[in-house]
BALO-355946 format. One line per field, with one value per residue (C-alpha): x, y, z. Coordinates in nm, 3 decimals. Layout:
xx [X,...]
yy [Y,...]
zz [Z,...]
# end
This chain:
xx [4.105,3.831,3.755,3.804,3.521,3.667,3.540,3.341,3.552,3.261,2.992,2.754,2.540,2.150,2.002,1.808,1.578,1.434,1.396,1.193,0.986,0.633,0.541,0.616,0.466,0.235,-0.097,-0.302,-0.407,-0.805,-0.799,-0.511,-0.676,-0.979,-0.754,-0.621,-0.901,-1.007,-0.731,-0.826,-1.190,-1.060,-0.780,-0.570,-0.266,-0.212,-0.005,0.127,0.327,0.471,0.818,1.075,1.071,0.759,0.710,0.564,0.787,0.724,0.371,0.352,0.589,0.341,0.023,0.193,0.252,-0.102,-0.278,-0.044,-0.215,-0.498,-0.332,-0.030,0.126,0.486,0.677,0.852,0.991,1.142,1.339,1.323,1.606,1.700,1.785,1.530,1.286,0.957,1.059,1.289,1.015,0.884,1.195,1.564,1.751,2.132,2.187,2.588,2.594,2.444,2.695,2.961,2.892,2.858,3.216,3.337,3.150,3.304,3.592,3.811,3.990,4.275,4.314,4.618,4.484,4.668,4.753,4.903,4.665,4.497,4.147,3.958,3.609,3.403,3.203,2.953,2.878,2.697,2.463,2.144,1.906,1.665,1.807,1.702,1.557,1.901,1.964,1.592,1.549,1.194,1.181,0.909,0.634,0.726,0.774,0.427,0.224,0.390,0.322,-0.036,-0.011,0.137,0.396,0.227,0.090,0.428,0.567,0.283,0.334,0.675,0.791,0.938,1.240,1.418,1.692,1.581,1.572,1.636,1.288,1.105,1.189,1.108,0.715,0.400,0.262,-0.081,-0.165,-0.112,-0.104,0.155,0.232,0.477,0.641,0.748,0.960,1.024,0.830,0.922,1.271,1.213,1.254,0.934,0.774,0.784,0.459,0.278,0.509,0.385,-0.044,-0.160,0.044,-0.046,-0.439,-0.423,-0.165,0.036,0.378,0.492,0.857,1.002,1.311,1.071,0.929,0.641,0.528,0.289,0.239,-0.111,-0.176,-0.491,-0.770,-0.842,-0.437,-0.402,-0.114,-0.135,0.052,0.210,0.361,0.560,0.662,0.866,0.670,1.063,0.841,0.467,0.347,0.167,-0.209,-0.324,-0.078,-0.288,-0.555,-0.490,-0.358,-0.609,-0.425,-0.291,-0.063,0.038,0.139,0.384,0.232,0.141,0.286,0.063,0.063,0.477,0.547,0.358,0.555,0.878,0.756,0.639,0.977,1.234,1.068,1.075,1.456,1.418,1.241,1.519,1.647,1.484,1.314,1.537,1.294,1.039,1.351,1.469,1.105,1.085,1.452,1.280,1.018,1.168,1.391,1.115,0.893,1.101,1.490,1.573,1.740,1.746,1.646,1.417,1.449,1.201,1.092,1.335,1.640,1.437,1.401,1.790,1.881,1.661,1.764,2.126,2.116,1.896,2.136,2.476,2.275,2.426,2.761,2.769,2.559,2.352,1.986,1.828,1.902,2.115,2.375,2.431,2.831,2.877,2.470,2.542,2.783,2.484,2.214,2.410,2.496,2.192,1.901,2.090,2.217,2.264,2.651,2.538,2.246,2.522,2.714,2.428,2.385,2.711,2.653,2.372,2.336,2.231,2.043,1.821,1.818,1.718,1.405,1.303,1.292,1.185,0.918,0.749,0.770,0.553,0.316,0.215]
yy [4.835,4.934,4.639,4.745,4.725,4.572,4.702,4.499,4.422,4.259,4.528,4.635,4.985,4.894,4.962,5.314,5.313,4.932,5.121,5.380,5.227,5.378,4.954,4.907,5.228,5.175,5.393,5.352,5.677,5.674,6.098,6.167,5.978,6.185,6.497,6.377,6.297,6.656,6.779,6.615,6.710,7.083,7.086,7.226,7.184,6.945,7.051,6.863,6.916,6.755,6.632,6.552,6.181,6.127,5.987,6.335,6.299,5.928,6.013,6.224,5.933,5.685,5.925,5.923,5.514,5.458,5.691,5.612,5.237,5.427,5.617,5.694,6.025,6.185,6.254,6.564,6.657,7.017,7.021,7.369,7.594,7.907,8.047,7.944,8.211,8.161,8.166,7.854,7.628,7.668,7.784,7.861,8.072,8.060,8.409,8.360,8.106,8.345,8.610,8.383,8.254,8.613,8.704,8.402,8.539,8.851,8.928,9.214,9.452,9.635,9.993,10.267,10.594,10.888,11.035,10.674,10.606,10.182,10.222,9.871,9.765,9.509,9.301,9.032,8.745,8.418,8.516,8.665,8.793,8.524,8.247,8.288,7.941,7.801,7.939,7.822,7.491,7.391,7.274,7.036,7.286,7.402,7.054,6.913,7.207,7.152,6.745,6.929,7.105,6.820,6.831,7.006,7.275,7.356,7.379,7.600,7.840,7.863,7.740,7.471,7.513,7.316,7.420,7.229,6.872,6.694,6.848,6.801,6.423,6.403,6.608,6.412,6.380,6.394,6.615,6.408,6.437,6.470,6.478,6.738,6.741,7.083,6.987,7.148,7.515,7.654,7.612,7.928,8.281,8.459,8.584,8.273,8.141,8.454,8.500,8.197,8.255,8.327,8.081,7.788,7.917,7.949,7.701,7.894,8.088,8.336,8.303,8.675,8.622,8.465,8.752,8.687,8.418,8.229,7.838,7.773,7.388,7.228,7.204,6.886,6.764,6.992,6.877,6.755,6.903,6.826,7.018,6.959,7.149,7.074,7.318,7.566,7.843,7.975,7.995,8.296,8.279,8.359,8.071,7.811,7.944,7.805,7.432,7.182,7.105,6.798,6.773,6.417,6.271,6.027,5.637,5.524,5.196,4.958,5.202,5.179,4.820,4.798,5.000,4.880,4.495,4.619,4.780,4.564,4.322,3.986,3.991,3.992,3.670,3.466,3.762,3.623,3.938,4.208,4.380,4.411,4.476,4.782,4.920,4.952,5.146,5.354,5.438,5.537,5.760,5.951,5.976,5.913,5.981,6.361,6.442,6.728,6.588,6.317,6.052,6.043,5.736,5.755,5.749,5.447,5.275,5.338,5.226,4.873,4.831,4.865,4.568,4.360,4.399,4.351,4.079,3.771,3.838,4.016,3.687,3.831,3.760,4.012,4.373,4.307,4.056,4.307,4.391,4.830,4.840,5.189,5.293,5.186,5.373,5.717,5.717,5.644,5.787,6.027,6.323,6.606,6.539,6.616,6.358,6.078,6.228,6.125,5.766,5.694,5.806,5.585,5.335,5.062,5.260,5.319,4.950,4.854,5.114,5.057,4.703,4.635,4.888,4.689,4.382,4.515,4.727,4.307]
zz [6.013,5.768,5.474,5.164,4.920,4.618,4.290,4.038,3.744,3.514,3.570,3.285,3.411,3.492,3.179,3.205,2.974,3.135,3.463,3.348,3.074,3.079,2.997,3.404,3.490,3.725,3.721,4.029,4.085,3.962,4.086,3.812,3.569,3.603,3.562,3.225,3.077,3.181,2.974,2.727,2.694,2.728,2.515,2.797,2.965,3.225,3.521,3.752,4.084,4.339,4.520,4.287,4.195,4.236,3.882,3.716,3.381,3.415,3.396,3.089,2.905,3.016,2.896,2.534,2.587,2.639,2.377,2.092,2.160,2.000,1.724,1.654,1.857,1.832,2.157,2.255,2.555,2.679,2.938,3.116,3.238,3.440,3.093,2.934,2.730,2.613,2.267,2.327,2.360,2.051,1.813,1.850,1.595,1.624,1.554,1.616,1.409,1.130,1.222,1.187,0.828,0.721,0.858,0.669,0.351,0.358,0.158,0.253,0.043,0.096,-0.058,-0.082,-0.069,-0.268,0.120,0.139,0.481,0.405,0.371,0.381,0.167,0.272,-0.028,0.123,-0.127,-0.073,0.210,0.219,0.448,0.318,0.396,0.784,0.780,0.778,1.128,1.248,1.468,1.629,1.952,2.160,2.129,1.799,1.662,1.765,1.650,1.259,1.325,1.397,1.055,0.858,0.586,0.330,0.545,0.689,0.345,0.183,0.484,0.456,0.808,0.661,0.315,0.124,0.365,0.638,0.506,0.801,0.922,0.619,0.616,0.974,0.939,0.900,0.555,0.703,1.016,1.384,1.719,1.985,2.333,2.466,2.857,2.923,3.226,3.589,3.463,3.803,3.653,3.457,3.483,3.642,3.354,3.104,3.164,3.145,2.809,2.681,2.760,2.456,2.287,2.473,2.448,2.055,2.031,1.781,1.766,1.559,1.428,1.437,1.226,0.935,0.895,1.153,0.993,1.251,1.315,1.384,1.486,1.349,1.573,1.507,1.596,1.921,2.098,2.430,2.713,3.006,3.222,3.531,3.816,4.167,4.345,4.408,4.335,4.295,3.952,3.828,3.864,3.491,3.417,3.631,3.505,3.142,3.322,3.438,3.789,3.977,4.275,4.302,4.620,4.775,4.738,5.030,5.209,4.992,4.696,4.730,4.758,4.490,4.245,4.406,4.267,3.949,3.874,4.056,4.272,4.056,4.086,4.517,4.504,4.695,4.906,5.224,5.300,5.175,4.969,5.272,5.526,5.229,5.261,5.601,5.647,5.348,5.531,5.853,5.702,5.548,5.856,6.205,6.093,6.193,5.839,5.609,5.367,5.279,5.021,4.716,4.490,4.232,4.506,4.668,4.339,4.257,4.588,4.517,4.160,4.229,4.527,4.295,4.052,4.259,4.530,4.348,4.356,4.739,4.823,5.071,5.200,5.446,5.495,5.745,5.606,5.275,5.248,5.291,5.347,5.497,5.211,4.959,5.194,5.182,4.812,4.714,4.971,5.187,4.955,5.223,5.401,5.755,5.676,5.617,5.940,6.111,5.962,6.045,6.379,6.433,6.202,6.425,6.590,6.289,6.189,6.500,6.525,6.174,6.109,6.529,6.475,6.201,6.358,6.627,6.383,6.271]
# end
């Protein structure tokens, strides 16, 4: 009969934001330094691509870690979708919301005709067309170019009313810098980078339903971009163009252990092994396991943080005495179903080749 796994009772959910603090980031890549500070020499873009996971975002968050240890720098982040336009990273107006206040501020009349037929009159009070700015929210791009501008800029321009307190409290008095991610670009319909060329060149928008009034950062505050993309599809050429370029690869074996013990491997250090036994399976599942698809290192460094996490209580030592090890392996690494069909079909198998095949690599 199959053991049940019985559920934790007293668990409390690994802390996200400890996992992926840029303070345990770590940078080891001397080629993608170079390319940043390229970026920032030119004052463009910095694009970066690669397999998912591979610690792009986590790059850009650690970028805007370091440099604020310099001055101090705002953080935005965009997160990029199949619906997105290329207005949307810079502004959003809620147009229904707008349409919806105006049918609440219209009163309707009811009339009786001499030929007895109801005629209605609509009277609008309490809305005008003026009061756009109401219906106007600025989004990652958007928000660092006014940090660019400062308070008092944003104001005098008009981008900025006593409507929108919540932003004016938020703005800069003085002009600063920010770093923006504009995540997963290939996310986004075909023609939104090209849409967006001559904006991220002048690094400026215009807002349409403001009367074209135009946001123009400060030269001297230009925020600095990241961008991110997962490679699903090619970018357009004038967009690369504008983007100093980096396509950042999978660590290597040294390269990986190494981030694995930055992140989670103080909490391994009586595990007998397990970390170096959970590297190895890793490993061979990447380059010798016939699967669909192969595991990246943010599903390695779930799978590790959630046995670091759970190891005192299962009171295991090496990979091979942990409690529903295949169970953990497929929910965490293998995320195609005929991939998991085929752990479960050979399982020992696969421990025997991956951990035997080290052993005779030393």
């Amino acid at each position: 009969m199959t053991e049940l796994i019985e559920l934790i009772k007293d668990f409390q959910p690994i802390d996200q934001a400890r996992m992926t603090s840029p303070e345990g980031y770590l940078m080891q890549d001397n080629d993608l330094r170079a390319a940043a500070n390229t970026a920032l020499v030119l004052g463009k873009p910095l694009l970066l691509t690669g397999e998912a996971g591979v610690g792009k975002s986590q790059f850009a968050n650690w970028l805007a870690f370091e440099l604020n240890k310099q001055q101090p720098l705002a953080w935005f982040k965009f997160v990029v979708k199949s619906t997105t336009e290329a207005r949307d990273l810079f502004y959003h107006y809620d147009a229904l919301a707008r349409f919806h206040e105006a049918q609440v501020h219209r009163t309707v009349y009811q009339v009786d005709s001499p030929n007895g037929i109801q005629q209605h009159s609509n009277v609008q009070s309490g809305f005008s067309s003026h009061e756009a700015h109401r219906y106007i929210s600025y989004n990652a791009l958007g928000m660092a170019i006014l940090f660019s501008m400062g308070k008092s800029a944003a104001l005098n321009d008009k981008l900025v009313t006593a409507e929108m307190q919540g932003l004016q409290q938020s703005l800069p008095e003085q002009p600063s810098r920010s770093v923006v991610l504009i995540d997963e670009i290939d996310k986004a319909p075909r023609d939104v980078p090209n849409d967006i060329l001559d904006e991220i060149d002048n690094q400026q928008f215009t807002v349409r339903e403001l009367g074209d009034l135009t946001a123009k950062a400060n030269p001297e505050f230009r925020p600095i971009i990241v961008i991110t993309s997962n490679s699903e599809k090619d970018l357009p050429k004038p967009f690369l163009r504008r983007c100093v370029y980096y396509n950042m690869r999978f660590p290597d074996d040294d390269e990986l252990q190494r981030i694995v013990e930055q992140r989670v491997g103080a909490r391994f250090a009586n595990s007998r092994g397990l970390l170096g036994d959970c590297l190895r399976f890793f490993w061979f599942l990447r380059e010798r396991a016939e699967i669909r698809r192969r595991p990246g290192l943010a599903e390695l460094l779930d799978w590790v943080h959630e046995l670091s996490e759970t190891g005192e209580r299962a009171s295991y030592g090496s990979f091979t005495e942990v409690r529903q090890m295949p169970a953990r392996v497929m929910s965490t690494l293998l995320k195609d179903p005929d991939d998991q069909d085929l752990l479960r079909q050979s399982w020992s198998n696969w421990v025997a080749q991956a951990l035997a095949n080290d052993a005779s690599a030393e």
